[in-house]
Each structure stands twice: as C-alpha cells, then as structure tokens.
N, C-alpha and C positions, 0 to 999 in steps of 0.2 A: 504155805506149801500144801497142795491138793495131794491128795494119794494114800492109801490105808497104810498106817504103821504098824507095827508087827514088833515082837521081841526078838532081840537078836543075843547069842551068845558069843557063838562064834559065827562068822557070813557062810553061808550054804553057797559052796560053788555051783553056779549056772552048769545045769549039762551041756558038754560039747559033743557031737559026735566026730568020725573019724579025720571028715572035712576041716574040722576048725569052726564048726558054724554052730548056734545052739540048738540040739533037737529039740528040743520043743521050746516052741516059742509062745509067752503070756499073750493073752488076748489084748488085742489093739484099745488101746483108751480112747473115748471117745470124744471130738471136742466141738464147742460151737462155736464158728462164726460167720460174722455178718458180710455180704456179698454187698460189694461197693459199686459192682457194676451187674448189666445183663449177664445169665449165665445160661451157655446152652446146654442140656440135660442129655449127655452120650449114654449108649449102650456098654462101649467098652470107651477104654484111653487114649480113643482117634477120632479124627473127624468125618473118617471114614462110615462110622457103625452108624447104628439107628440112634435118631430123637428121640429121646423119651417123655422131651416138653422143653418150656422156657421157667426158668427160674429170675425175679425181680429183684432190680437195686434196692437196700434195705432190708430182704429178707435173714434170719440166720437160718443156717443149716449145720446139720451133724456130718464132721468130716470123721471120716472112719476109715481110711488109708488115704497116701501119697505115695504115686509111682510118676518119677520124675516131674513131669509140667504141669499131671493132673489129678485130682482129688476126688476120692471117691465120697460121694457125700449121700445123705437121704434129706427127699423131699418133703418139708415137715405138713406139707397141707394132705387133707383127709384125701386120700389113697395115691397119695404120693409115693415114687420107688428110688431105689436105689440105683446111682449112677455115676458119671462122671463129668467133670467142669474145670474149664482150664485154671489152673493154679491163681493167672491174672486176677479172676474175678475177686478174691480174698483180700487184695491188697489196694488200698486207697490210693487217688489218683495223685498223681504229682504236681505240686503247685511250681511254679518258675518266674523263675525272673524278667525282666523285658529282654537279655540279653539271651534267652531261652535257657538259662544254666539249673540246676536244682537251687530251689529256694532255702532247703537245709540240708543237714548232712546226711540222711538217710539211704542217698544210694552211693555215696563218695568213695571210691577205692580208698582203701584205706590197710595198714599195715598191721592195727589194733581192732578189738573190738569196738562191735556198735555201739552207739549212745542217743540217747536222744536228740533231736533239734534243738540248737544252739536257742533259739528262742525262748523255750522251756525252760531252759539251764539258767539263764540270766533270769528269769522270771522267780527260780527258785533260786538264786542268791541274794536275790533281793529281801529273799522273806528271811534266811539262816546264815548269810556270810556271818562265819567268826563263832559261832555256835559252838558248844565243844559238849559229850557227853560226859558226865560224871563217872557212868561207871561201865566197863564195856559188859557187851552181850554174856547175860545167863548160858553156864552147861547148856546143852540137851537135854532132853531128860532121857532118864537110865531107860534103856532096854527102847529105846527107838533106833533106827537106823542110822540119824545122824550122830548117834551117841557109840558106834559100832569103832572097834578098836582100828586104830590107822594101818597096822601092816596087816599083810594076810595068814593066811594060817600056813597056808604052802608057799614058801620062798624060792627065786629063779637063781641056779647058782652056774647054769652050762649056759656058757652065753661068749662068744667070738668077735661077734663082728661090732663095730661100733653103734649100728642101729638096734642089736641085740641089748648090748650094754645101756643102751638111754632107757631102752623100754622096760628093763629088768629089771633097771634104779628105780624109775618110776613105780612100778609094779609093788615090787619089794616095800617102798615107802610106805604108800595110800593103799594099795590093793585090798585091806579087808572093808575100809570103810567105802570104799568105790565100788566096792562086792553089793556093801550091804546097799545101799543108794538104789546100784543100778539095778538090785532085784525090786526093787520099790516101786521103782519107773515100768519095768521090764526092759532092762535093755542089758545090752553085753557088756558087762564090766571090762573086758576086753578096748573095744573101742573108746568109753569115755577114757582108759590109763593112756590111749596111744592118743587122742587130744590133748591131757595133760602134757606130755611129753614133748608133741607137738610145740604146745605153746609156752614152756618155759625149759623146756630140757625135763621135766622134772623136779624142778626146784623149787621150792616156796620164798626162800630167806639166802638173803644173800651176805655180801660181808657187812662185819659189825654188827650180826644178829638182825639186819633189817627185813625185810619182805625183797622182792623183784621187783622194779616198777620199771615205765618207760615214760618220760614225758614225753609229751605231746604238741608242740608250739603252735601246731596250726588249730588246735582245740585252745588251748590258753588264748590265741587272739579271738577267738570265737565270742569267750565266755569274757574275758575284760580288757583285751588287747584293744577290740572295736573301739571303745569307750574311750581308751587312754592310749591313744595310736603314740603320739610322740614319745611317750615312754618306753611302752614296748618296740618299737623300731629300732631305740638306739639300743634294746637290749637282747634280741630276739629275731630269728630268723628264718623264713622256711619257704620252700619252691612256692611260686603263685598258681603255677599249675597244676605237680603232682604235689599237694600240699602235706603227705606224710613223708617229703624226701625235703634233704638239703637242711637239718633243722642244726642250728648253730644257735648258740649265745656266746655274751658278755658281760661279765661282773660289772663292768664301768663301761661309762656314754663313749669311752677311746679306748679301749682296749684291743686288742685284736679277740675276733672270733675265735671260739672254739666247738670242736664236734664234743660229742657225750654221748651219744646212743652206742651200744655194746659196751661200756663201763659201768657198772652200780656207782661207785664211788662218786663217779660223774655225776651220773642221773641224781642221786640223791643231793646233790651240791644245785643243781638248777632246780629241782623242785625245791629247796629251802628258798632257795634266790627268789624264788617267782612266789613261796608265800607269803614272802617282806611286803606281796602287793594287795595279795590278797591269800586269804590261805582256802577259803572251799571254791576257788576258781581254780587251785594248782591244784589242789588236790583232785578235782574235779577233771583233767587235763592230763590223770597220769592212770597207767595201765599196771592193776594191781598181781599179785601173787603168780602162783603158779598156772590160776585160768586164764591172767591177765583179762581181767574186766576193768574196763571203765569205771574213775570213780563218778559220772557222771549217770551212773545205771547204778546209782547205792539205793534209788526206791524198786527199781526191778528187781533187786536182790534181796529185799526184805529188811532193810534199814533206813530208821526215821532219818537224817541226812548222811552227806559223805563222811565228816567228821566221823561218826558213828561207824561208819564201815572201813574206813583210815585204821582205826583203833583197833575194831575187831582183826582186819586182818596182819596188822604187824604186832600183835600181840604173839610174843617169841612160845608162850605157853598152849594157845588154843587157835592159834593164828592159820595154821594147814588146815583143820578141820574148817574152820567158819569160812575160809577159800574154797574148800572144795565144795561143801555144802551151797554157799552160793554160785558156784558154778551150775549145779544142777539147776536152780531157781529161775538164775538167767538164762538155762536153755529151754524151760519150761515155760517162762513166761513171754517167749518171743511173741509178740504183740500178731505176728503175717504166719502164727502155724508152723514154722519152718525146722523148729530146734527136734523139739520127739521124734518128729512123725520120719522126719531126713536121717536120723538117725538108726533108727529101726532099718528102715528101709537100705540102710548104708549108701545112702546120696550122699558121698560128702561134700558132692559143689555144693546144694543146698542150701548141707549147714555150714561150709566154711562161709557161704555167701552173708547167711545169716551174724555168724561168729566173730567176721575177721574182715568183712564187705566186700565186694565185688573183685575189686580189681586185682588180688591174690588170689580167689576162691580155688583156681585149681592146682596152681603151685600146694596150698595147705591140704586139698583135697588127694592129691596123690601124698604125701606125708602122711597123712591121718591112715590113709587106706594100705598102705605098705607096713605100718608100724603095727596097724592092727592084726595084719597076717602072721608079724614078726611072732608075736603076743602069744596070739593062739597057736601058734606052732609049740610056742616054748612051753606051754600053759598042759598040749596037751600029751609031752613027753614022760 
C-alpha cells in the first residue's frame, strides 16, 4: 500500500464546514499512466478550448485530477504543460470476439465487484488450486492507520429514518478506523462509510459468526464451469444474457432448483457445494465482507492467493479490519485510475462503474451519494 503512515491514537476528524463538505481539502496525489491510444492535449475539459499538442500511444503521463470524462495530466517531455485528455485515452482497447461481444469480463454489467478476466483466473488456479495458508495475516503494526481502533471517537445516536439508521450502524462500527485510512488517502471518511453501507448494509459477518458473501454462478462457470460443463449444468444456473441474474442451483443431477441470493445461510450452503469441485474457483466466485470484493481480486488486495484472503477476512477476530483495509487497496489499485481520483471528486458513476461495473453504476451512484449527504449531515450536528 503506497501512501505515508503516520501515528494514530485516536482518528482526527476531517474538518467539515457548514455545507457538509471538507474545508480543506489534502492535495491531490499524483499518479502515472500509460496512454493506450492518441491523446489530444486541451486547454480546458472540452473540445471546445485550445490544443496544447498531441500526446503518443505508449507514453506515461501524470494524472493530477479527474473532472468527469477528463484528466487533467502533465506533459512529461522537456517543456511540456499541463492539460487535459479524454479519460478514453487511459484505458486499453477491447479485445472481442467474432461474435463482436467482450472477449472477458471487464466491462460486464454486473451486480458484484470487478475481477479480473476469467482468463487470468484459470491461469492462476492452475498454479494454487487447493493451496491453503498456515497461518492467517500478521496485526498492523501499532500506531499505523490500519491498526487505528474500529469505532470512532464520536458516535451517532439521533437518527429517524431508515437510511439514517444504515449509515449510523455503519459509522458507529468502522468510523474510527475509516477515519484513520481515509485521512491517509485524503478522502472523506464520510463517503467511504456510505459505500460500506451501500454494499453490505453495514455488515461484515453474518449468521454463525461467518463473513457476508454472495456467490456468483456466472463467475464459477467462468473459472471451472467452462471446463466441466456437464457437471455444472446439472448443478448450476444463470441468465445467458444478463449473466449476474436468474442464478439457481441444486444439490443433486434431479432435484429441483433453488434461489439462494438474499439468504447467508443459503449462500454459504452453495459455496461449500461448489467447493466439493473445486475450492479456490468458489472461493474465487464469491463476493467477500462488507466491501464485497471479489475473491478473484485476493492479488489486488494484497494477498498471496484467495485462500489467503478467505481466511483473513472470515477470521471472526480481525476479519472487519483486514476487509476494510483491503477495501481501500482495491480502490487504490484500480488498474484504469478510476477508484481515488472518482472519489475525491464525488463522481460516483465513475467509481460505482469501477466498483460494481457498468450496468448498476447509477442505481449504486445515487445510494452512495444520498447516504453520504445523510452522514455528513448527522456528522455535523
């Protein structure tokens, strides 16, 4: 994880002013990448303003803000200036099929967090299916931020309405350690609780002391379905079109189908089922904790395989923290720029697009953005 750590005792709340909004805001971190196609070099974030020049496929540049489509970057050659370039240029082109469709999952509507291409995934079960770690992930260490205590120092107790109530659970939980984090980043602790929220209610751990998960059927035929179609058909099932809808299993080749998504009890009954086939393909297939990440992003989040991150986060002892923490990771390490810079800026199509993919982005983007108003409201009573 990039970014200066600092001693924490107790989290220094963010100033808000009367708005709700942070008056002062940390300076923008800086980041580089690489331009996959031509970029033209604007005045201002239109296409209206003046040229500044042309920027070449392959080059990297320093993005130093994002205001919706486009990136403010600098020209890194000798008397290069500062400008703007449409957000496209950042992101690598799309390969497809003969059938013209996405060749992997990358841009898939989808209900869950991103993951990598199915391609990758089977490439890395190959090397670690069945893998298991010995011991799970070391503390923090003392007086870093991810080591910063779970509640906050000030708790929300005047709270009405039910969107009041999610966010106040939430708040109340994680608030000091999403305090300390999001000073880390520079972001408003505020908005990362109302994404929390957003994507589990709040929750970490559900019944029987477990974590939240959600399988994923159309990711499990990805990762071994492909391979062992006959098996999984008579077990498994899910839309051919909108492929994160309709998902059904059965314990036996004759049973009648059954649903499981909105039941833990469920869910966790069809991940065991599906790892009698394989276990770091189901695991790999299901939507962890309260950030719900993908266990198929356990190296974007800073663990040597899934297994590894299975453990950490249903660990009933340390198991919130090593979730939340990886949460920041994997908004940090969005491979297309999209997690910080969307955030800062409060684009939440952006980042929902980034988060939760396309095909929700603005359904989760007005949640995230009404929840964070909710927050700051109560935050700054």
């Amino acid at each position: 994880m990039t970014g200066i750590l600092y001693h924490v005792d107790t989290p220094a709340p963010l100033p808000y002013n009367k708005a709700g909004r942070l008056a002062e805001e940390p300076s923008m971190p800086i980041y580089s990448r690489r331009l996959y196609q031509q970029a033209t070099l604007y005045e201002q974030p239109n296409t209206e303003s003046a040229v500044l020049g042309v920027l070449p496929p392959g080059m990297n540049v320093q993005v130093l803000d994002l205001q919706k489509t486009w990136l403010l970057v600098e020209d890194p050659r000798p008397g290069g200036r500062q400008g703007y370039i449409a957000y496209r240029a950042i992101q690598p082109p799309r390969r497809t099929t003969p059938d013209n469709r996405p060749a992997d999952l990358e841009g898939e509507a989808s209900s869950v967090p991103s993951g990598p291409p199915a391609a990758e995934i089977r490439t890395a079960l190959k090397q670690e299916e069945e893998q298991s770690p010995t011991d799970k992930p070391p503390a923090p260490p003392p007086g870093t931020p991810e080591a910063a205590a779970l509640e906050p120092a000030k708790k929300l107790t005047e709270t009405a309405t039910p969107v009041e109530k999610v966010v106040a659970q939430t708040w109340n939980r994680y608030g000091g350690l999403l305090s300390a984090l999001a000073q880390q980043y520079g972001l408003d602790p505020a908005i990362l609780a109302a994404v929390v929220s957003v994507e589990s209610g709040g929750a970490a751990f559900g019944p029987q002391n477990r974590m939240i998960i959600r399988f994923e059927n159309h990711l499990f035929y990805d990762y071994w379905g492909k391979q062992n179609k006959t098996v999984y058909d008579q077990h498994f099932k899910f839309n051919s079109t909108k492929r994160w809808k309709d998902h059904l299993y059965r314990p036996t080749a004759t049973g009648e189908w059954q649903t499981f998504h909105g039941d833990q009890l469920k869910e966790w009954a069809v991940l065991e089922f599906a790892s009698g086939f394989g276990t770091a393909a189901a695991r790999m297939s299901i939507s962890m904790g309260a950030p719900q990440i993908l266990g198929s992003n356990f190296k974007r989040v800073g663990f040597k395989t899934v297994n590894e991150m299975f453990k950490a986060f249903n660990d009933r002892e340390n198991g919130e923290r090593w979730q939340l923490v990886a949460m920041f990771k994997f908004i940090e390490n969005d491979p297309y720029n999209r997690g910080l810079l969307s955030l800062r800026n409060e684009d939440y199509v952006a980042f929902a697009t980034m988060y939760n993919g396309a095909g929700q982005a603005q359904t989760y983007a007005n949640l995230i953005g009404e929840r964070t108003l909710v927050l700051r409201r109560l935050l700054s009573q």
